[in-house]
N, C-alpha and C positions, 0 to 999 in steps of 0.2 A: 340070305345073309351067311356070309363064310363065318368059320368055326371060331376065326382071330378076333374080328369084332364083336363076336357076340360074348367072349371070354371075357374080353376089354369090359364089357360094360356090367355084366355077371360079378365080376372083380370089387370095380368101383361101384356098385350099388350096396352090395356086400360090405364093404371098407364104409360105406355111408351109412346105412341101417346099422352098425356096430358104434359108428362116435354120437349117435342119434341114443341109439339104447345107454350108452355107458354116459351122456350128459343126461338122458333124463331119470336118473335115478336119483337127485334131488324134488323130482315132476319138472323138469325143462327140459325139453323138445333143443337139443344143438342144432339144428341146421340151418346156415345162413339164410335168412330172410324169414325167419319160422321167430324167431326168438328174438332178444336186444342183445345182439353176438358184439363181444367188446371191440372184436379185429375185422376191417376192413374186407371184404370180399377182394379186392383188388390189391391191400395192399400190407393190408394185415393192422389198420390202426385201430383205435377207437372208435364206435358206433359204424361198422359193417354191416350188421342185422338194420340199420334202419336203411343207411346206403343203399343197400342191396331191393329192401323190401321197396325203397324211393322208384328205384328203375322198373319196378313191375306194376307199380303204384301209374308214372306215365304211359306205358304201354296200354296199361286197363284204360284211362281217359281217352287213350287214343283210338280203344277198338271203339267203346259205346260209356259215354260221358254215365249217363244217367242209373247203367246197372253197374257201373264203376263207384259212382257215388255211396250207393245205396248197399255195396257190399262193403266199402271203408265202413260205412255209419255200424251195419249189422258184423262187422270184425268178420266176414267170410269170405271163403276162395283165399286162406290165406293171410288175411292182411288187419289181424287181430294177434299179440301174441301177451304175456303177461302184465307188461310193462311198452311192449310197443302196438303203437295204434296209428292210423291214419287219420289226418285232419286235411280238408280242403276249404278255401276262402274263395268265393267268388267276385268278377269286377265289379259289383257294387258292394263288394264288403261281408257282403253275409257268408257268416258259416253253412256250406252248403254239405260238409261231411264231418262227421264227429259224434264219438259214442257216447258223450254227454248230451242230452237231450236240453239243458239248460241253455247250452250255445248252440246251438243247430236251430239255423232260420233263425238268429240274429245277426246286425249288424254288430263285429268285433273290431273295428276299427281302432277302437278305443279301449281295449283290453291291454291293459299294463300290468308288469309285477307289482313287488311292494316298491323298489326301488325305484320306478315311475319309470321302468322301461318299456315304450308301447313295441312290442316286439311285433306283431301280427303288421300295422301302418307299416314299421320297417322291411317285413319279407314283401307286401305287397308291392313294394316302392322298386325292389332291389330285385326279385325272381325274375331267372331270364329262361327260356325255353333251351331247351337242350344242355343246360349248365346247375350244377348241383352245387348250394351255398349255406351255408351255416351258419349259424344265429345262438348266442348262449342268452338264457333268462333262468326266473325260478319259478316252478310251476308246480300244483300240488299233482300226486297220482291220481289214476283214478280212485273213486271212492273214500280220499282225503281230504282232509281241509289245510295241511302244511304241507307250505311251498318248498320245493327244494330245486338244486341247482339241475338245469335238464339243456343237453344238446339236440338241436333240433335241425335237421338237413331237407330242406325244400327246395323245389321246381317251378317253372310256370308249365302246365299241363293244359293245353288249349287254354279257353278262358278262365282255368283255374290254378289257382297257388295252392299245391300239396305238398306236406309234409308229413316228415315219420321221425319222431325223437327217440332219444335216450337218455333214460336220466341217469346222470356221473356219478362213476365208481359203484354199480350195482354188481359186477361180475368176480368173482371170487380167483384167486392163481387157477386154481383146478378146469375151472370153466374156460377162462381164456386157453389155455392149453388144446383142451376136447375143442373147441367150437374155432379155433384158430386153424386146427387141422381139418376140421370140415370145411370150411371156408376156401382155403387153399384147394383143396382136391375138386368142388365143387365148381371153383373157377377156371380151373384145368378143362374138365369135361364140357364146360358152357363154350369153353373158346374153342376147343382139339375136338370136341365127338362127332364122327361123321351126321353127314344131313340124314341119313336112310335111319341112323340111328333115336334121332332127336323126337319122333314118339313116345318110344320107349321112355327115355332119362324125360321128358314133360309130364307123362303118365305118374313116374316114381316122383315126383316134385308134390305134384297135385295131391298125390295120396296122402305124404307126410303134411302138407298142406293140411290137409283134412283132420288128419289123427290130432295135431296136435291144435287146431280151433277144437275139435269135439273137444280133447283134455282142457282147454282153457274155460267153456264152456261150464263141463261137469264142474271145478273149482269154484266159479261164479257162482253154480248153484249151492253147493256146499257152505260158501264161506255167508253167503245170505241167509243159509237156513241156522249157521252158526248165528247170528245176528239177530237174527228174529227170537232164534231160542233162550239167546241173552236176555234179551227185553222182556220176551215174555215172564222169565226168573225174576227178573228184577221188578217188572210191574208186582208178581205174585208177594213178593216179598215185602216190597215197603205196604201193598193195601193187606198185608195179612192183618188180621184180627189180634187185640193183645188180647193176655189172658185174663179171665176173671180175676177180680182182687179175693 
C-alpha cells in the first residue's frame, strides 16, 4: 500500500473517530447507520441513520436470511441503536424479527395505530425489492406504552419486509450538525475508497459497530436496574409497618 492511500484513510478514520467522540458525549454513538442520524446518508434529509442502517439490513438477508434475522431480534452486528431497531414481516405475515418478544412469531397483519391505520398490511402490500419506501404511523418506543409519531423506511428483503424507523423530531440542532458531517464523509469514502482499501474502512465500521451495541447494551442494563430499584422502594414503602399508637 503506497504512503498516499494509506494517509487518505489514517485522515478520514481520524476525522470519524473525532465526530463519533464529540456526538457521544450526550452517550450517542454519531455515526451513520450506528444511531437515528436525522440526515440522510445520501442526501442529508431526515431519517439517514435508519436509510443507511435499511441498506445493510438487505445485504444481511441477502448473505444468510436466518442469522440476519436473529441478529435484528438480538440488536447485534450493528443493527440496534437507541431508538433505532430492525423489524422484519414474513410472506405469511408473522413477525419474523423484532426486539419485542410480544410480536415476534405473531401474525401482525392487523396491527394498527390508534388512528386505525393498519400500517404493517400496507408495507406488506406496497415493498418492492431493490426500492426503499416510507410509511408515517404512531407507534410507542420501546419500553413504552405512548404512541408517538414514527417514520419508518422499508424494503422487500427476499421473502421478507424489513424495516428501520425513526421516531420524528428526536435530534437536537447540535446532533444534526455532528452526525450530518459524519454522514457526508462517510458516504464519500463508501463511494471513492479504493477496493485494496475497503478491509481496512469495513474493519473500522464493524468496530464502531460493536462499541456502540455494547454502550447501548450497558444503558438497557442500567436503566432496568433503575426500575427494579424503583419498585423495590416503592413496594418497601407502601408494605412498611405504621407505627405504634
Amino acid at each position: 500500500m503506497s504512503g498516499t492511500p494509506r494517509l487518505v484513510v489514517l485522515i478520514a478514520l481520524t476525522a470519524l473517530s473525532f465526530l463519533a467522540i464529540a456526538g457521544a458525549l450526550p452517550g450517542r454513538a454519531l455515526a451513520c447507520g450506528f444511531v437515528e442520524a436525522p440526515s440522510d446518508c445520501d442526501e442529508g434529509s431526515e431519517g439517514g441513520g435508519a436509510r443507511w442502517m435499511l441498506k445493510r439490513v438487505a445485504a444481511a438477508v441477502a448473505a444468510d436470511e436466518p442469522k440476519a434475522l436473529q441478529d435484528f431480534t438480538r440488536g447485534e452486528a450493528g443493527f440496534r441503536t437507541a431508538d433505532n431497531y430492525v423489524f422484519c414481516v414474513g410472506p405469511t405475515g408473522t413477525m419474523t424479527a423484532h426486539p419485542n418478544p410480544i410480536l415476534r412469531d405473531h401474525d401482525v397483519r392487523d396491527l394498527h395505530d390508534e388512528t386505525g391505520h393498519y400500517f404493517i398490511a400496507d408495507m406488506l402490500r406496497t415493498a418492492k425489492p431493490g426500492e426503499v419506501s416510507e410509511i408515517h404511523y404512531l407507534f410507542p418506543r420501546l419500553g413504552s406504552t405512548k404512541a408517538v409519531p414514527k417514520t419508518t423506511f422499508y424494503t422487500r428483503a427476499g421473502d421478507q419486509v424489513c424495516a428501520v424507523g425513526s421516531y420524528d423530531g428526536d435530534a437536537s440542532a447540535h446532533d444534526q450538525t455532528v452526525e450530518t458531517s459524519a454522514v457526508q464523509l462517510r458516504d464519500r469514502l463508501d463511494k471513492t475508497l479504493p477496493v485494496a482499501l475497503r478491509p481496512t474502512w469495513n474493519a473500522y465500521l464493524e468496530a464502531v459497530a460493536h462499541e456502540a451495541a455494547e454502550r447501548d447494551a450497558t444503558m438497557d442494563r442500567l436503566r432496568d436496574s433503575v426500575r427494579r430499584t424503583q419498585a423495590l422502594l416503592a413496594g418497601t414503602s407502601t408494605g412498611a409497618a405504621s407505627p405504634a399508637p
